[in-house]
C-alpha positions in Angstrom: -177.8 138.3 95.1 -175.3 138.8 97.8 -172.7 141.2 98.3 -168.9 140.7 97.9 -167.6 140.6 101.0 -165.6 143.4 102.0 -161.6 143.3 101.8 -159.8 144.3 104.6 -157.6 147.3 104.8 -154.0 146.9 103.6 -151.7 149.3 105.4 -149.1 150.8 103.5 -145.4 149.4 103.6 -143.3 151.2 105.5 -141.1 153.5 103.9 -137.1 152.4 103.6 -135.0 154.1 106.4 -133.5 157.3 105.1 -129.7 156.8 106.5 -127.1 157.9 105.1 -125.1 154.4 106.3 -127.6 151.4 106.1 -125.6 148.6 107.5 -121.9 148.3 108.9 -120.2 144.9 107.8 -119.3 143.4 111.1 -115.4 142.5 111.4 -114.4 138.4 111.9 -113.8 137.9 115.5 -110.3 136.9 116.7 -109.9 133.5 116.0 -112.3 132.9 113.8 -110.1 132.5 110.9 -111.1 135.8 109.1 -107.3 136.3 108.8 -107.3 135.6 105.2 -110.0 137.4 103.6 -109.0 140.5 106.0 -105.9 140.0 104.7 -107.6 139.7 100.7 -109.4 143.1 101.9 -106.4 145.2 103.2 -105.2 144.3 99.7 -107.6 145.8 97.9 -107.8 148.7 100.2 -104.3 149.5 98.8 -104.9 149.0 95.9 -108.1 151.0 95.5 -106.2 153.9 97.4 -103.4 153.9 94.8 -106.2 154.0 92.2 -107.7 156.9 94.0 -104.2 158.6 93.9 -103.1 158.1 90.5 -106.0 159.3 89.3 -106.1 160.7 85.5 -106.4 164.0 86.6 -103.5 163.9 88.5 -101.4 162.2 85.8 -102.7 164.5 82.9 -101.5 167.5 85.2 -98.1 166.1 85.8 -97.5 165.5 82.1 -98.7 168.9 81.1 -96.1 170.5 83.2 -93.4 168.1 81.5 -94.6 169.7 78.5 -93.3 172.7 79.7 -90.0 171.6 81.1 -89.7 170.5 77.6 -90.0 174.0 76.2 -87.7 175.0 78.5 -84.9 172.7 77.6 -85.5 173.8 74.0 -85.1 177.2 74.9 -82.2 176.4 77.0 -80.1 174.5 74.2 -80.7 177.4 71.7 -79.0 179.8 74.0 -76.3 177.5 74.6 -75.4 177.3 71.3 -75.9 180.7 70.2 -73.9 182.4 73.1 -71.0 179.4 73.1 -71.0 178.4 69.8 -71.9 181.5 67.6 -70.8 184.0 70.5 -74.5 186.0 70.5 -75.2 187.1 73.7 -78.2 188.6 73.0 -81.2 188.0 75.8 -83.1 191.4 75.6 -83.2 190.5 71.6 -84.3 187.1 72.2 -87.0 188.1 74.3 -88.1 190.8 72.8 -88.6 188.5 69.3 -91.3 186.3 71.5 -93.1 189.6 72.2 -93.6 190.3 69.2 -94.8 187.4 68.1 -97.4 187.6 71.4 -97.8 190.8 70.3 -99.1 190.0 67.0 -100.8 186.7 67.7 -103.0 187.9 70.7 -102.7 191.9 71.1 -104.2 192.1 67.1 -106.8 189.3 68.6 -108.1 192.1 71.3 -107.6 194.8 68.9 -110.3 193.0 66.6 -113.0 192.4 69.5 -116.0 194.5 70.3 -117.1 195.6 73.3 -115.4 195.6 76.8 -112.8 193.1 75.3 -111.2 195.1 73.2 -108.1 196.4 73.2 -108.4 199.7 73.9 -111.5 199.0 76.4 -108.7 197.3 78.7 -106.3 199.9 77.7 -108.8 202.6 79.8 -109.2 200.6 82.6 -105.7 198.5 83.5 -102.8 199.8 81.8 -101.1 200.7 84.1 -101.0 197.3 85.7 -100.2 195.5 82.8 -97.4 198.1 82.4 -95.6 197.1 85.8 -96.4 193.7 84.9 -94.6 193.9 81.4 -92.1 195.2 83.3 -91.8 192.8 85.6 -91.8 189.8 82.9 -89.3 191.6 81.1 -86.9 192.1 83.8 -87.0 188.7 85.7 -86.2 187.2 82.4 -83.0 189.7 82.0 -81.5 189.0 85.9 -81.1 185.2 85.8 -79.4 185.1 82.4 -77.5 188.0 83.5 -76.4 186.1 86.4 -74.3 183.5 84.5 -71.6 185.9 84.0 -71.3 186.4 87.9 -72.0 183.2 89.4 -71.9 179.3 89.1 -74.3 177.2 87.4 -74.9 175.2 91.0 -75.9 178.1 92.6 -78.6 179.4 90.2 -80.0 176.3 90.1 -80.2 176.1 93.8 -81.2 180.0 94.4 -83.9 179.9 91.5 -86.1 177.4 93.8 -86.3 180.8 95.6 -89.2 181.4 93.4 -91.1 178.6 94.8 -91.8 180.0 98.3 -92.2 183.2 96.7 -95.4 181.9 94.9 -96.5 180.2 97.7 -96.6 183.3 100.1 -98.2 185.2 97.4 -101.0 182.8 96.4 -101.9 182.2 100.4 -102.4 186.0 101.1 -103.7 187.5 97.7 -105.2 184.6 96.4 -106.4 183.3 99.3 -105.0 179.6 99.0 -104.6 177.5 101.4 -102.3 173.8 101.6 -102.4 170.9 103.3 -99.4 169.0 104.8 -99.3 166.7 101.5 -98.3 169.8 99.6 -96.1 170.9 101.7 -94.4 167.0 101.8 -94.5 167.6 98.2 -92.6 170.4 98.1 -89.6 169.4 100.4 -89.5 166.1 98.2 -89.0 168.1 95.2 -86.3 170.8 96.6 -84.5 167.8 97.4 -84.1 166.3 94.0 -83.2 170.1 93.0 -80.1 169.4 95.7 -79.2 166.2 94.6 -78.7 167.5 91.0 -76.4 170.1 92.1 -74.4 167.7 94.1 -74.4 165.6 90.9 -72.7 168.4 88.8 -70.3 169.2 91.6 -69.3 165.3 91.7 -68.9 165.3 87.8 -67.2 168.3 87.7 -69.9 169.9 84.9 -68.8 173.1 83.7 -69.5 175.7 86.7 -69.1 179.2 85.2 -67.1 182.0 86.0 -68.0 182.7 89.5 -65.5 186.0 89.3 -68.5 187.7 91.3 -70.5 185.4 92.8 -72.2 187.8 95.8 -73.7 189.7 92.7 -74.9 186.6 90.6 -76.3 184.9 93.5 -78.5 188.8 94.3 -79.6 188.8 90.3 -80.6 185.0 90.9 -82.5 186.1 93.9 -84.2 189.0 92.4 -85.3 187.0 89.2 -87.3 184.3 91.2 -89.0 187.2 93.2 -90.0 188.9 89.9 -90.8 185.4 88.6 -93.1 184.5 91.3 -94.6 187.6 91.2 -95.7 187.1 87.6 -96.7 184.0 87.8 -99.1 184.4 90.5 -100.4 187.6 88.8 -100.7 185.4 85.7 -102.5 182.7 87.4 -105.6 185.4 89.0 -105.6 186.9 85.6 -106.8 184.2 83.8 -108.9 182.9 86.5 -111.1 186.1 86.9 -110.1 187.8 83.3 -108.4 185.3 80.3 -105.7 184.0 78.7 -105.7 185.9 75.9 -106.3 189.2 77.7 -103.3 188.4 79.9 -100.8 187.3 76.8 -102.1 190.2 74.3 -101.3 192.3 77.3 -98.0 191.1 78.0 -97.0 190.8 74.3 -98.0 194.8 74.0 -96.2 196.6 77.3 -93.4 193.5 77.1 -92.2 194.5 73.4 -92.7 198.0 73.8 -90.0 197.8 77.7 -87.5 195.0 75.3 -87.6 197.5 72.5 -86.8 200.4 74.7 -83.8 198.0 76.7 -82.5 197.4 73.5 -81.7 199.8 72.2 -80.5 201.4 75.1 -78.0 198.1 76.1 -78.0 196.0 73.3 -77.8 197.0 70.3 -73.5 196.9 69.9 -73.8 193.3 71.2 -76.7 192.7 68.1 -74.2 194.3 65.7 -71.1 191.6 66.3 -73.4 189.0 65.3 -72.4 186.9 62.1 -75.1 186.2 60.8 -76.0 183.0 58.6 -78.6 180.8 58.2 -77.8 178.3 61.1 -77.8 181.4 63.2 -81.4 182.5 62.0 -82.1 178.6 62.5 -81.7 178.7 66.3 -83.0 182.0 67.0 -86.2 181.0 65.3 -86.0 177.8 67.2 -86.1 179.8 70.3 -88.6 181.9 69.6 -91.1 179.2 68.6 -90.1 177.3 72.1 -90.8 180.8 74.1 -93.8 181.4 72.3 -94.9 177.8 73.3 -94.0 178.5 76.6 -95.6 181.4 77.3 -99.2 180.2 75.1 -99.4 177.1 77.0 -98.4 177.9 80.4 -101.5 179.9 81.2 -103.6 176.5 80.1 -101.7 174.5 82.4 -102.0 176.8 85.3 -105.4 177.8 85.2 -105.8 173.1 85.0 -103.5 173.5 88.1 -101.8 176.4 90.2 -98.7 178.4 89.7 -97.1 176.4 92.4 -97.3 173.3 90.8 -96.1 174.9 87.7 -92.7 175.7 89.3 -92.3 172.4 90.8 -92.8 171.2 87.6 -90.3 173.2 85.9 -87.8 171.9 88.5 -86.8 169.2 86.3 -86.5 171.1 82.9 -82.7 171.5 84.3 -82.5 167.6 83.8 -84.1 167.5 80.3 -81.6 169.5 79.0 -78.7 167.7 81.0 -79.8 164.3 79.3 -79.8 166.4 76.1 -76.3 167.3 76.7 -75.2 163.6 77.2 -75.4 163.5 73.5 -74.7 167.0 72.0 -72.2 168.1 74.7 -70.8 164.8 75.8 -71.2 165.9 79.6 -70.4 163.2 82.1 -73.2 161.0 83.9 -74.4 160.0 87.2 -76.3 158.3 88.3 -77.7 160.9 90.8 -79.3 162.7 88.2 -81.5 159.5 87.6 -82.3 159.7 91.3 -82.8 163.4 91.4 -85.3 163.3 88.4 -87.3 160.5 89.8 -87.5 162.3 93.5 -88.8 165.3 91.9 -91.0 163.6 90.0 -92.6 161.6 93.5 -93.0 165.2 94.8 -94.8 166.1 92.4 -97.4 163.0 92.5 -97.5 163.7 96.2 -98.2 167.2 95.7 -100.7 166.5 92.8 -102.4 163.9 94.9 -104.3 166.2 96.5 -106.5 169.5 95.9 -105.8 172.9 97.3 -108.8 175.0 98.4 -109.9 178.8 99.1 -109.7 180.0 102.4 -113.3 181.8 101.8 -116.8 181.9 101.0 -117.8 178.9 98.9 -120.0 181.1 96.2 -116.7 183.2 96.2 -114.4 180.5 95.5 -116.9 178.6 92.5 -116.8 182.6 90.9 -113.3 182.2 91.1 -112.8 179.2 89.5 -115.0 179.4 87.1 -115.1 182.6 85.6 -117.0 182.2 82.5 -120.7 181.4 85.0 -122.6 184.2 86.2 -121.5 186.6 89.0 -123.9 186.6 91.4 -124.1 189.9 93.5 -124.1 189.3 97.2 -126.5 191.8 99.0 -124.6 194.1 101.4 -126.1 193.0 104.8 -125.8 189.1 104.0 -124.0 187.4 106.8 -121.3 185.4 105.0 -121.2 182.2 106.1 -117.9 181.1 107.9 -117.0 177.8 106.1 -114.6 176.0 104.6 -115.1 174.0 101.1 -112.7 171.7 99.9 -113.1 171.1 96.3 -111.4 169.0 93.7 -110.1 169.4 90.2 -111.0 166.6 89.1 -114.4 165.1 88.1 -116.4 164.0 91.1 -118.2 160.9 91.5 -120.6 159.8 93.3 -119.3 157.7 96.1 -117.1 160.5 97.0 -119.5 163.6 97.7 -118.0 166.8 98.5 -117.0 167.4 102.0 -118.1 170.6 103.6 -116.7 171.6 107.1 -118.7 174.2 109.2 
């Protein structure tokens, strides 16, 4: 019998090259009448980049903080009406009706839970923060609506952007954020619809105020954006690195306890000339449900975003009720107010277009943002790293890996 002849030895095939970029498609050559599909491929490019821009995240972020501009203009309208209409000037009492009802929807919510979350548990450890920041709520709140008996209407409009730079000095030294020229593009773009809306109500001639002391009002208007921005960027590491319902239970607590004590103390004559009926109970219930709205949702939407987009997005809840007022108020239009609504609206795509990031260690920052995962203790003689990671809110995909720069 004879043997099978032997095969010969098959050398493995050679592995694929591990590259991170395979091939390069080569450009048509001048000439060569590549003009059209180049053309075809520019095209696309756009359109893909547009895509990439007006992404769902950034569209769902934009609409949420309509959502609040809308809560605004409701609580706007009910204070027009009760203080023109009804004569009730009563803003401590107005406020301190929505913290009570925080007070009783999310302080009795930590009063029930066990353990380090309750009630009294944050009591021992932080009240006297949430004490100056009750205070601070309270009292930023009280200024601006003071300041329409000093000053015009065009000029707190105007000084309340104030609290814009406010919140963006705070966030880049105590929370560490950091901008890129976008936002800052953004930002201008959206300060300028705020101008063209004032010029608008100068042109029209819409009802200005009193003005009698202007130097005052426009100080109060100053001093209630700085308390503003304050809050808001307290607000925003809050329910970052503790929660939302620590931060409202905690405001709803000090905040009615500071309104109660206010008051009483300044109040309480103006709360006796009111003539009460039902219409009147009618709107003040309407604005209590539209601050408690405010104040339950706008910690969702800025822990989805940032305080500084929040505020850029309030910037047109001064147009929602204007359009509002075409109809109940017959004020005069213009079509600046069109323009000025649709500028700050491009400011705020541009801004939204693209992702802040933490000026510190990455495992730092993914603490930060996520503070429900597990804190991982650094050891004491680690050597950070010195890096940079820019991270989006949105989802990530694959064909766009995160970029790290050493």
């Amino acid at each position: 019998m004879i043997p099978p002849e032997p095969q010969p030895h098959q050398p493995p095939p050679p592995a694929p090259p591990n590259h991170v970029v395979t091939t390069i498609e080569n450009l048509p050559a001048e000439g060569s009448g590549g003009g059209g599909s180049l053309s075809a491929s520019s095209r696309a490019g756009v359109r893909q980049r547009i895509r990439k821009v007006l992404n769902r995240e950034m569209l769902i972020s934009v609409a949420l903080g309509q959502v609040l501009s809308l809560l605004i203009c409701g609580i706007s309208l009910t204070s027009k009406y009760l203080s023109e209409d009804f004569h009730a000037n009563t803003p401590v009492f107005q406020s301190f009706l929505n913290y009570i009802l925080l007070f009783l929807v999310y302080t009795t919510t930590l009063a029930v839970r066990q353990g380090e979350e309750n009630l009294l548990a944050i009591l021992r450890r932080r009240w006297w923060k949430y004490m100056i920041l009750g205070l601070i709520d309270l009292e930023a709140n009280y200024l601006v609506v003071k300041a329409y008996q000093y000053t015009t209407l065009t000029s707190i409009q105007l000084l309340d952007c104030f609290v814009i730079p406010v919140v963006i000095l705070l966030s880049w030294f105590f929370l560490l954020i950091r901008y890129k020229a976008v936002h800052f593009i953004g930002i201008v773009v959206c300060i300028l619809g705020m101008g063209c809306m004032a010029g608008a109500d100068v042109l029209v001639g819409r009802h200005q105020g009193a003005g009698e002391n202007k130097l005052v009002g426009d100080l109060l208007v100053l001093g209630g954006a700085t308390l503003y921005g304050i809050s808001n960027v307290w607000e925003e590491y809050i329910i970052r690195t503790l929660s939302r319902v620590e931060f409202l239970g905690m405001i709803g607590l000090f905040g009615a306890f500071f309104s109660g004590i206010q008051l009483a103390i300044m109040e309480h004559k103006e709360l006796l000339k009111v003539p009460w009926d039902w219409q009147i109970g009618l709107l003040y219930v309407g604005f209590s449900a539209c601050m408690f709205g405010l104040y339950s949702f706008m910690p969702v939407v800025i822990k989805k975003t940032s305080a500084t987009s929040v505020n850029l997005s309030l910037l047109t809840a001064d147009l929602y009720s204007l359009f509002c007022g075409l109809f109940l108020f017959h004020y005069k239009f213009s079509g600046l107010y069109l323009l000025s609504f649709f500028t700050i609206l491009l400011g705020l795509v541009l801004y939204s277009s693209t992702s802040t990031y933490i000026a510190q260690d990455p495992r730092v920052y993914k603490q930060f943002r996520n503070p429900s995962g597990p804190v991982v203790d650094l050891p004491a003689t680690a050597q950070v790293e010195p890096s940079v990671t820019y991270t989006s809110l949105g989802q990530e995909t694959e064909d766009e890996p995160r970029v790290r720069v050493a």
